[in-house]
C-alpha positions as CSV (number, residue, x, y, z in Angstrom):
1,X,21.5,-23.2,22.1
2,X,24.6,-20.6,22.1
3,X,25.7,-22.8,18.8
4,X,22.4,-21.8,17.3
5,X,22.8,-18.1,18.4
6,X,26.0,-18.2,16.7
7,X,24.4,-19.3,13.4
8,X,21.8,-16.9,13.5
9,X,24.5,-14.3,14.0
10,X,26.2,-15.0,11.4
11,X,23.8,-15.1,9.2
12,X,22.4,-11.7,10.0
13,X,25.4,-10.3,9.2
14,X,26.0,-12.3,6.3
15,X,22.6,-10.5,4.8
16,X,23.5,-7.0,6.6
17,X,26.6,-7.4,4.9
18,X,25.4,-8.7,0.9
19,X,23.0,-5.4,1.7
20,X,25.7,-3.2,2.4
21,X,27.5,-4.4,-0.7
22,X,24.2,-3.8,-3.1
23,X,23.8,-0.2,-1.7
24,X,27.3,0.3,-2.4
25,X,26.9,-1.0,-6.4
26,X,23.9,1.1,-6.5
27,X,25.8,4.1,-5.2
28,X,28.8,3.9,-7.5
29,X,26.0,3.2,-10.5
30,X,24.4,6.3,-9.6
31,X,27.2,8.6,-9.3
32,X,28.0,7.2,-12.9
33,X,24.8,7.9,-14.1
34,X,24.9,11.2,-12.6
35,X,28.4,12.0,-14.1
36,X,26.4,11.2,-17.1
37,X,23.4,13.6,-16.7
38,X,26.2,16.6,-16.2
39,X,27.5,16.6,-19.7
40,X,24.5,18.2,-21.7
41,X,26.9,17.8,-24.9
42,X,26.9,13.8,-24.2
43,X,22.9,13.7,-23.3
44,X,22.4,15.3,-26.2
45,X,24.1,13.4,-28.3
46,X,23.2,10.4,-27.0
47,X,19.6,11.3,-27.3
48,X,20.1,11.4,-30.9
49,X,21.3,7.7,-30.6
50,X,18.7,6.3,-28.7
51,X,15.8,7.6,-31.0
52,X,17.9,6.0,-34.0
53,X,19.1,3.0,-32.8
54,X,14.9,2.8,-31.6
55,X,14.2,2.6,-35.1
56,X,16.9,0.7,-36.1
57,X,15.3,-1.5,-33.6
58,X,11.9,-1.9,-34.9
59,X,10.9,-0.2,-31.3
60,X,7.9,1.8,-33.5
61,X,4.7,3.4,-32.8
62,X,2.0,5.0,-34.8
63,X,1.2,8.6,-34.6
64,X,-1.5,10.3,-32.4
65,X,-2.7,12.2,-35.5
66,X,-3.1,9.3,-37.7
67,X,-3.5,5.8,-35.1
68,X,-4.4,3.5,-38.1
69,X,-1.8,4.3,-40.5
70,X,1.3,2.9,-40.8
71,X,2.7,5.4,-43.4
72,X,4.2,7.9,-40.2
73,X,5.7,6.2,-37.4
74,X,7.9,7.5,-34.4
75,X,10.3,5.7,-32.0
76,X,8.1,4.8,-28.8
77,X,8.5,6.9,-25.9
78,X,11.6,5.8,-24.1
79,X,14.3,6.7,-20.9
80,X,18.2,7.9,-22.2
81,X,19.4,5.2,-19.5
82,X,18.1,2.5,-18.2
83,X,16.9,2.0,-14.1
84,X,18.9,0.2,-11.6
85,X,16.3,-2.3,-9.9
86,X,17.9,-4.6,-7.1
87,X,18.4,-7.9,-8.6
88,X,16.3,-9.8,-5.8
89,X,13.3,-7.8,-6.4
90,X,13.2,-8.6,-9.8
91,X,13.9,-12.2,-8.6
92,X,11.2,-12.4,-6.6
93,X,8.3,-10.9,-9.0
94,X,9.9,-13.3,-11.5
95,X,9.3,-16.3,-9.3
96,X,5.9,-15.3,-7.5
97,X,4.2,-15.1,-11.0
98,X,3.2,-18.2,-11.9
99,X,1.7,-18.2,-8.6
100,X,-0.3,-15.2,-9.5
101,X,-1.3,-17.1,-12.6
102,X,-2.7,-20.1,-10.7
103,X,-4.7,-17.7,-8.4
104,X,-6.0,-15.7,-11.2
105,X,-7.2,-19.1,-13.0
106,X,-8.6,-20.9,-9.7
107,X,-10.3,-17.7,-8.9
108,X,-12.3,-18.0,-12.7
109,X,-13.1,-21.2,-11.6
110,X,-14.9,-20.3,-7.8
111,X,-18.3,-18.9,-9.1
112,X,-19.5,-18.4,-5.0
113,X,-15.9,-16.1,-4.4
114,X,-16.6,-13.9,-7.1
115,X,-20.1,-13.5,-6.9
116,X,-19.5,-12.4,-2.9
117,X,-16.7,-10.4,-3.4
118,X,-18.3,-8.3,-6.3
119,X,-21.3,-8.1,-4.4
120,X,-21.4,-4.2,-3.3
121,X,-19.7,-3.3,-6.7
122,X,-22.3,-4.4,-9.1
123,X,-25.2,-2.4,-7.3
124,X,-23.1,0.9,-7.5
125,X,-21.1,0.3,-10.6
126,X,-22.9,-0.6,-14.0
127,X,-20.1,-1.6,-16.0
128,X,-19.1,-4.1,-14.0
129,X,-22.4,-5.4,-13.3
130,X,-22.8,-5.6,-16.9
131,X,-20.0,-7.9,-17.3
132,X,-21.1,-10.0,-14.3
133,X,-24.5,-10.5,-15.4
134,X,-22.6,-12.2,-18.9
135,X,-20.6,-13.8,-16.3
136,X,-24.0,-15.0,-15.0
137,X,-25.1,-15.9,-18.7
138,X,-22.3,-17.7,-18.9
139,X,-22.9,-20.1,-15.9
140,X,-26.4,-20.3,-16.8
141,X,-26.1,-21.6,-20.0
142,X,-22.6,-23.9,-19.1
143,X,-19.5,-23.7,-20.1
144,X,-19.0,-24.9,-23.6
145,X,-15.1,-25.1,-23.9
146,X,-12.9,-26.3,-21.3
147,X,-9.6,-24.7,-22.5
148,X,-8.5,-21.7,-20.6
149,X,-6.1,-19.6,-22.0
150,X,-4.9,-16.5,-19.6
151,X,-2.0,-13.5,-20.4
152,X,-1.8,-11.3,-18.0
153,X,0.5,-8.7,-16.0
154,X,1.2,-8.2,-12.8
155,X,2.7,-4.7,-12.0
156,X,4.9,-3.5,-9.1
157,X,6.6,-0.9,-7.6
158,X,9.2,-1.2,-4.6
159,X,10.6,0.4,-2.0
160,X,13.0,1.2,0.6
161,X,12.1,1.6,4.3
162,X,14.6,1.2,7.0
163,X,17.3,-0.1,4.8
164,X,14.8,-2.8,3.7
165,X,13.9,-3.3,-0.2
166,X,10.3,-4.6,-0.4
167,X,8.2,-5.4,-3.4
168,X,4.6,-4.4,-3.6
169,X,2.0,-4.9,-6.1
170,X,0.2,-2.4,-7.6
171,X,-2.5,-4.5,-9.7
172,X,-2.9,-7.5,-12.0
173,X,-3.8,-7.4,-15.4
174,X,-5.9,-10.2,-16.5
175,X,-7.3,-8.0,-19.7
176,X,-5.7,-6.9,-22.8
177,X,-2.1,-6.9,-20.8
178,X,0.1,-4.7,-23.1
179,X,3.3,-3.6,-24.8
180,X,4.9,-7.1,-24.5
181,X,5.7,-7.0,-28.3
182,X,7.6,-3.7,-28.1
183,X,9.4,-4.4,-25.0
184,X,11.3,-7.7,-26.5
185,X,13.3,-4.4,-28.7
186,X,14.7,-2.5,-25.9
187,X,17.1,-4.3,-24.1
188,X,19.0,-3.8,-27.1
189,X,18.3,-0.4,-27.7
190,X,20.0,0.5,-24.1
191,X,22.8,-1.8,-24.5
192,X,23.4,0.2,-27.6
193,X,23.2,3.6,-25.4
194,X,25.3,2.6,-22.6
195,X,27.9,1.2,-25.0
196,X,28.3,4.1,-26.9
197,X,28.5,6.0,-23.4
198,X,31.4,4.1,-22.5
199,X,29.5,2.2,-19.9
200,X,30.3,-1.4,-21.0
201,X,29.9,-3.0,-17.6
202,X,26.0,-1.7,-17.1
203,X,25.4,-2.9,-21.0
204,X,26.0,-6.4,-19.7
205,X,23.5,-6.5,-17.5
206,X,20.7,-5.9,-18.9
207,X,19.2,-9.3,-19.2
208,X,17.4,-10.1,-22.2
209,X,13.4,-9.9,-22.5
210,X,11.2,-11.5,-24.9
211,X,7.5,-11.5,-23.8
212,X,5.9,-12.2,-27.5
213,X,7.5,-15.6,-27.9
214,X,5.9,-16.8,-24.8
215,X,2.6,-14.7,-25.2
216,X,2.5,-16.4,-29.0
217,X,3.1,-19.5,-27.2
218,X,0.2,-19.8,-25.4
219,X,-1.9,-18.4,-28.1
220,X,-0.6,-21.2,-30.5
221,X,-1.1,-23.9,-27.3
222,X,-5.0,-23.2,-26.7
223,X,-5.0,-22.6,-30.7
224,X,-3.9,-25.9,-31.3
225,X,-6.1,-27.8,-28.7
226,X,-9.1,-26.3,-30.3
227,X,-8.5,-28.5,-32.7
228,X,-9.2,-26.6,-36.1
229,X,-6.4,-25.9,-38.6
230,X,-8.7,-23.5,-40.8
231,X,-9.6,-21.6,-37.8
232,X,-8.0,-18.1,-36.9
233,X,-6.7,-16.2,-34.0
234,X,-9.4,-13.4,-33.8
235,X,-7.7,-10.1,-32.3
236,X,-10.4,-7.9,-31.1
237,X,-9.5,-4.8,-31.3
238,X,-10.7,-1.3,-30.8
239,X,-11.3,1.7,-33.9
240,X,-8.0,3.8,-33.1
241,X,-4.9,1.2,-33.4
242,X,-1.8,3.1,-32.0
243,X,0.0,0.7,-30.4
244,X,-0.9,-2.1,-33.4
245,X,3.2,-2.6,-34.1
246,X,3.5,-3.8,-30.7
247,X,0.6,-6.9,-31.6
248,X,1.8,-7.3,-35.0
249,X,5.2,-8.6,-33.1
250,X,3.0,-11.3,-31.2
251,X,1.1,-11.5,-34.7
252,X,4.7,-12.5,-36.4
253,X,5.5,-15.1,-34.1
254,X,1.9,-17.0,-34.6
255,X,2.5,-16.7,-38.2
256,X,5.9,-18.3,-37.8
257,X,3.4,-21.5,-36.7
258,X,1.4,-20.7,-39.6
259,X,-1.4,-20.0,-37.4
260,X,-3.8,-17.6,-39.1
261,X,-4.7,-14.2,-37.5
262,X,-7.7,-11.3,-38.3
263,X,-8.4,-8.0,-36.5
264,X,-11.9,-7.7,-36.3
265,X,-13.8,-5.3,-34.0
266,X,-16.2,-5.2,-31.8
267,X,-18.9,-3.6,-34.7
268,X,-17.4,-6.3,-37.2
269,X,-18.1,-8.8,-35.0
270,X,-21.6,-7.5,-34.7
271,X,-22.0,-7.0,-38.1
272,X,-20.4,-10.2,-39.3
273,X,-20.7,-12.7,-36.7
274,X,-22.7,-15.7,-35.5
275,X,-22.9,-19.1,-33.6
276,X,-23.4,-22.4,-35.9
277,X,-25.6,-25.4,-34.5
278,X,-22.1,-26.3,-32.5
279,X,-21.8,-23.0,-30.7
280,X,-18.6,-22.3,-33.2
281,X,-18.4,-18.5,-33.6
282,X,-17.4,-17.4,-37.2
283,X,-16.6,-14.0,-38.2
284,X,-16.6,-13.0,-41.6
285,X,-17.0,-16.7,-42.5
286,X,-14.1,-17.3,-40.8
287,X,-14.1,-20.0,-38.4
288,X,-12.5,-18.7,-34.7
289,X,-10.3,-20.6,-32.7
290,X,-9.2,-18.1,-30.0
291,X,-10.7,-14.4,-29.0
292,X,-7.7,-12.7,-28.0
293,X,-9.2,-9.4,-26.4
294,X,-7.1,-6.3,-26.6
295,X,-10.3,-4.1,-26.7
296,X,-13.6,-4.1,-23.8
297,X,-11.7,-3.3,-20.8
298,X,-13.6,0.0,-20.2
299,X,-17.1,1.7,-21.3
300,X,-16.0,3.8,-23.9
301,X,-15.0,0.3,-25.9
302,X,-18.9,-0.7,-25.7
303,X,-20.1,2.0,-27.8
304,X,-24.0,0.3,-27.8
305,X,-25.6,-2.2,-27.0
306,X,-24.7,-4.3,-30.1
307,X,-21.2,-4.1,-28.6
308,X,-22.9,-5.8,-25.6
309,X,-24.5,-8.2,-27.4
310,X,-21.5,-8.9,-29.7
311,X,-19.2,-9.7,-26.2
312,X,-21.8,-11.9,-25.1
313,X,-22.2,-14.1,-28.3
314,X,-18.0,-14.6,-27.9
315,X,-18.5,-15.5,-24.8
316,X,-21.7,-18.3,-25.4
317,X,-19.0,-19.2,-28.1
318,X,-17.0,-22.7,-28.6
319,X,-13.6,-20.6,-29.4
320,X,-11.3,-19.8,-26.7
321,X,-11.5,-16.5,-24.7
322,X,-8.3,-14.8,-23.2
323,X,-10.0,-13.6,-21.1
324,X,-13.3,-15.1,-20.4
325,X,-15.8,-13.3,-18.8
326,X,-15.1,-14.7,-15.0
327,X,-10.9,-14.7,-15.9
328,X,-11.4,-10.9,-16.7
329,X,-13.6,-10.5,-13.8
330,X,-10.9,-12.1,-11.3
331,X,-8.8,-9.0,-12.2
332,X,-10.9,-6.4,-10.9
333,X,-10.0,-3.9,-8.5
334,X,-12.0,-5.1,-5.9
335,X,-11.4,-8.4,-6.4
336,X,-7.6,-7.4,-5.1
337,X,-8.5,-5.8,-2.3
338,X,-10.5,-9.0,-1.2
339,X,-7.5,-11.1,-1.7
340,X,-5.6,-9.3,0.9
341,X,-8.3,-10.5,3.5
342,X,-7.0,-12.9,6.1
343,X,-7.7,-16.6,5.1
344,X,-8.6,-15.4,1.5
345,X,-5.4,-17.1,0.4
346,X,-5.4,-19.4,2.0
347,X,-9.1,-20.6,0.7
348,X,-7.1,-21.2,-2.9
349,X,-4.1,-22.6,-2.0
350,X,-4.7,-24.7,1.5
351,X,-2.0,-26.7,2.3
352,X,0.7,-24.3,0.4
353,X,1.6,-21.5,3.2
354,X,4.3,-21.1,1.1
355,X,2.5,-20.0,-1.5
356,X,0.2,-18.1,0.2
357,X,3.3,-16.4,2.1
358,X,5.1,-15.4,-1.3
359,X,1.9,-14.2,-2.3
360,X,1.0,-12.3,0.0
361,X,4.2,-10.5,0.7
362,X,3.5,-8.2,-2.5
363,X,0.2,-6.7,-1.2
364,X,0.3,-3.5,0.0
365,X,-2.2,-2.5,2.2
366,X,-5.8,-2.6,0.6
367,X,-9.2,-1.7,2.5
368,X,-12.6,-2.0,1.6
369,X,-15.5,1.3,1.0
370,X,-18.3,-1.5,1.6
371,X,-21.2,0.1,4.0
372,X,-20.6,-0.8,7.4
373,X,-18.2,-0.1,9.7
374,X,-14.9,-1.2,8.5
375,X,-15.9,0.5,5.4
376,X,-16.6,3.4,7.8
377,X,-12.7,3.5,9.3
378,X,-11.5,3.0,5.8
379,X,-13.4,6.6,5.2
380,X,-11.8,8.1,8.2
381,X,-8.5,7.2,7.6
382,X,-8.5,8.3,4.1
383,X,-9.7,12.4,5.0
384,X,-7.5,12.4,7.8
385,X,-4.4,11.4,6.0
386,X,-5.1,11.5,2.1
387,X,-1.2,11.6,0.8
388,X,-0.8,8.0,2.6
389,X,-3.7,6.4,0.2
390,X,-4.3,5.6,-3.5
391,X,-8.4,5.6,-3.8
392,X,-9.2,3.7,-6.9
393,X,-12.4,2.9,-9.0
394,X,-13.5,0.0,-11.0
395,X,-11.5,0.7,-14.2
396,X,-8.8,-0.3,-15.8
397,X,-6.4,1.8,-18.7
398,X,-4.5,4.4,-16.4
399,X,-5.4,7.4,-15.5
400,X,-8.4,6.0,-13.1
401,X,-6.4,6.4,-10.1
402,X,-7.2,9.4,-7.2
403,X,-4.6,11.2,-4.9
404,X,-3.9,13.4,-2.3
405,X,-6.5,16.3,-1.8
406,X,-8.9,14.9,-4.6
407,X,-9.7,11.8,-2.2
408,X,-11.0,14.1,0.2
409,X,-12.7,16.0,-2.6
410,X,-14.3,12.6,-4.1
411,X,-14.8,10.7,-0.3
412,X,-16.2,13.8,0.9
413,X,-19.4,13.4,-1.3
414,X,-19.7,9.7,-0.9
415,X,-18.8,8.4,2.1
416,X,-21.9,7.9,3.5
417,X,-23.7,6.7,0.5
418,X,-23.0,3.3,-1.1
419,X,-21.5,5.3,-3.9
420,X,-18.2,4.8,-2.5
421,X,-19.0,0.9,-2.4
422,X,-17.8,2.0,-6.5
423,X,-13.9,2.3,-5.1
424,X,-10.9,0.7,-3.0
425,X,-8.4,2.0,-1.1
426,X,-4.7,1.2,-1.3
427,X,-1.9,2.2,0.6
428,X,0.6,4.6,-1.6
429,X,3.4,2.8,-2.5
430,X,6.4,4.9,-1.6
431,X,9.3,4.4,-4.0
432,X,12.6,5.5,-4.2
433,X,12.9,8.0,-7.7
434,X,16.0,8.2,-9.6
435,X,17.1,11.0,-12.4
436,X,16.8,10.5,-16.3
437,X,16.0,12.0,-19.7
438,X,12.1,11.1,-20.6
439,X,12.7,11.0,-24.7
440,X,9.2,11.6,-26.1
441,X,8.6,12.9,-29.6
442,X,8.1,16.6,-29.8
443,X,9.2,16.9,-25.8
444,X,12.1,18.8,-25.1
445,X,15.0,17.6,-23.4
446,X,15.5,17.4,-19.7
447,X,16.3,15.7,-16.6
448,X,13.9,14.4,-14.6
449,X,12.8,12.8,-11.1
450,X,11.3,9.7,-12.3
451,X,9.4,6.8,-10.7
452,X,9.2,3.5,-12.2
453,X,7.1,0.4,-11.8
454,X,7.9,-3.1,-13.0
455,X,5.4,-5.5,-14.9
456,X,6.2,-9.4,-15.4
457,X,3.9,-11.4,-18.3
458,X,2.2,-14.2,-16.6
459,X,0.8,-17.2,-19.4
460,X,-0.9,-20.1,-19.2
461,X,-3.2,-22.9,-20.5
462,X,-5.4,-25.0,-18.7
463,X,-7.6,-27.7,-20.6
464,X,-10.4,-29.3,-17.8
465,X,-8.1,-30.1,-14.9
466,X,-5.1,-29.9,-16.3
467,X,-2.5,-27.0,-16.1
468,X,-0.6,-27.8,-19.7
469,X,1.3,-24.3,-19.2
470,X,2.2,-22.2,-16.2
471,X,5.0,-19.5,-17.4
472,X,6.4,-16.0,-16.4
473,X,6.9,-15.1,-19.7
474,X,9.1,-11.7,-19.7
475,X,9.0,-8.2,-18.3
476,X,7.8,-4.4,-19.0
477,X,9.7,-1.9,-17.3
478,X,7.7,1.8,-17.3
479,X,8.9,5.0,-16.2
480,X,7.3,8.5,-15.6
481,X,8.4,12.2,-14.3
482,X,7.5,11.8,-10.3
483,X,5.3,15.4,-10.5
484,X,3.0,12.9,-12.0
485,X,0.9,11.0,-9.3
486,X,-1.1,8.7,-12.8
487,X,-1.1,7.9,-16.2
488,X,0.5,4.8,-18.3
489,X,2.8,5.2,-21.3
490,X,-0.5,5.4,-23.5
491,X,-1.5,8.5,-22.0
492,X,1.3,10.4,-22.5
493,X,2.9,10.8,-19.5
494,X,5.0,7.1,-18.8
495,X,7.7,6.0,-21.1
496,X,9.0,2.2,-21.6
497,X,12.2,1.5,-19.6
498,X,14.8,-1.6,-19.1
499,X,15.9,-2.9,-15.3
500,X,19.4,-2.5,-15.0
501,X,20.1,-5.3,-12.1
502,X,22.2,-5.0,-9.2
């Protein structure tokens, strides 16, 4: 026994002691950085660099005033330096996605779980119950294709409590998961900055990042099981096409297969598209392979019914969905607060506790607005301490999310009616911010106190039973000014970032 003690000892120490060391690598980084953010000659100038070697790098977007031209681009919105993130916590996000893909994917598959977790949400929330009743279509009529293809992203925050780093999700993308073209060009484009700061030891360790050859990988996978070499990778996309440079990079490394690609939209397909006497679907007499959906996550995308109708044709359809109706369903919001139920986990992985365990130790605390009363404590708990919480609806894009006073505001009107069935509540993750320089075009120039969050690309490709591809596939890094509470880099207020690992 006092051998045991011993080893126990001495390996608590050995982990107080590797912590000490990280807080010291993190202090030294800092008081570099901050060095750093002192010279306003330097940050100026090596502003200058960052939006040229951006170019340089191909790290392009289009213009707000003209989204569906190419003939003006900028440099996407970017930070001077990158963030130090603890090398374990990227570590473990890295290592706990695949799981997150399995869950996602067995999740599509468990028709009875969905339909009772999304039970109170579809009577309060139409748009979701308009994609559940395709979802119902769907099941109805029987699945036609049995190859699954799902991209997604899960997204993260951490932080420190105690003088313990912890990692905690903040959602899962399982729709349209983006800027994994764009963020395969920064690592370099920070290297470059750091280098020509004289900080060679912090260039070297940013790792590299290349989300569009594993995202293009699973495209050409469920392409090439279809089993069609005249049939085309159908992007569906929406009528303003900002961010289109960072698809045309996952576009490029299709093409590099020779796999053809179209952009069609939701009215194209509409206009243009239809179901043969096999269920193909063919747009613009164009036989499709794969629907790769970057457009339909939110209500404004279904702009009448045709829309509708056009979503549900895909989905009645032989090609390949990523996602399919139940795969895009599985990444709701309340779906996620469901998940965090005891025994939920344990439901799709039985037998794997380790799973389950490394699952489960990225929640943060979630609690469910149903009518009853759990839903009813949930209520109470929110008024009395609003800054604690996160209250969040059915939708996905940024800029959804409620804070602080406005939960009181928003809870105050519902919480006795099964309104508030409509939203989740979360537990605000607490992270620790760090200064930077936000480059936007047209912004001026200053330092900020900036919070960051950490996104890893899950893909895979299942074709019946079989998993053929189960991958974390690369990161996205995003950073804001902490006087913002919301908002993603395509509102305006975020800016792409790299993890400088310590």
């Amino acid at each position: 026994m006092g051998g045991g003690k011993n080893r126990m000892a001495f390996s608590t120490g050995k982990k107080e002691s590797k912590i000490k060391v990280q807080q010291t690598v993190q202090r030294m980084a800092e008081g570099r950085r901050n060095d750093l953010l002192m010279n306003t000659t330097l940050i100026n100038e090596l502003a200058e660099v960052a939006k040229d070697s951006a170019v340089m790098q191909g790290f392009l977007v289009r213009l707000k005033e003209s989204p569906n031209s190419s003939e003006e681009v900028t440099y996407a919105p970017i930070t001077l330096f990158p963030t130090p993130v603890p090398k374990a916590i990227f570590l473990q996000a890295m290592e706990v996605q695949i799981h997150f893909n399995m869950l996602v994917d067995k999740i599509s598959q468990d028709p009875d779980f969905l339909q009772a977790a999304l039970a109170s949400t579809i009577t309060v929330d139409d748009f979701t119950a308009k994609l559940f009743k395709i979802h119902q279509h769907v099941l109805k009529e029987g699945r036609l294709q049995s190859i699954v293809l799902g991209l997604n992203r899960s997204d993260y925050m951490w932080e420190q409590k105690d003088g313990h780093t912890s990692l905690k999700q903040i959602e899962i993308n399982t729709f349209a998961a983006a800027a994994g073209g764009v963020a395969a060009r920064m690592p370099d484009v920070h290297r470059h900055i750091l280098k020509v700061a004289g900080q060679l030891e912090e260039s070297q360790r940013i790792i590299d990042n290349n989300p569009p050859v594993g995202l293009a990988k699973a495209l050409a996978k469920a392409w090439k099981l279809y089993g069609s070499r005249q049939a085309v990778v159908m992007f569906l996309v929406e009528e303003n096409q900002i961010n289109i440079l960072d698809q045309r990079i996952v576009e490029n490394e299709l093409l590099k297969g020779n796999i053809a690609t179209i952009r069609m939209r939701f009215e194209d397909v509409s206009a243009s598209g239809n179901l043969d006497k096999d269920k193909r679907l063919f747009v613009d007499c164009q036989e499709v392979a794969v629907v790769y959906f970057r457009n339909g996550y939110m209500p404004r995308h279904y702009k009448s019914e045709k829309a509708w109708d056009a979503r549900l044709m895909m989905e009645c359809s032989l090609a390949v969905k990523c996602p399919d109706i139940s795969t895009h369903l599985a990444g709701t919001k309340k779906v996620q607060q469901v998940l965090a139920k005891p025994g939920v986990l344990e439901h799709f992985f039985p037998d794997q506790p380790q799973v389950v365990e490394q699952v489960r130790a990225t929640f943060a605390g979630l609690y469910t607005l149903d009518m009853g009363a759990e839903g009813d404590e949930t209520v109470a708990m929110a008024l009395a301490t609003p800054d604690r919480f996160v209250l969040k609806p059915q939708r996905e894009g940024g800029g959804n999310n409620i804070y602080g006073q406005e939960i009181c505001e928003v809870l105050g009107k519902v919480k006795s009616s099964a309104e508030r069935m409509a939203y989740i509540l979360m537990d605000k993750i607490q992270p620790v911010p760090t200064r930077n320089c936000l480059l936007r075009r047209g912004k001026p120039l200053k330092i900020s106190s900036c919070l960051s969050e950490l996104g890893f690309f899950g893909a895979y490709v299942r074709q019946g039973k079989d998993m053929l591809m189960n991958d974390c596939v690369g990161y996205l890094m995003r950073t804001k000014s902490s006087e913002y509470l919301d908002g993603g880099v395509a509102s305006g207020y975020a800016v792409l970032d790299n993890p400088l690992l310590f």
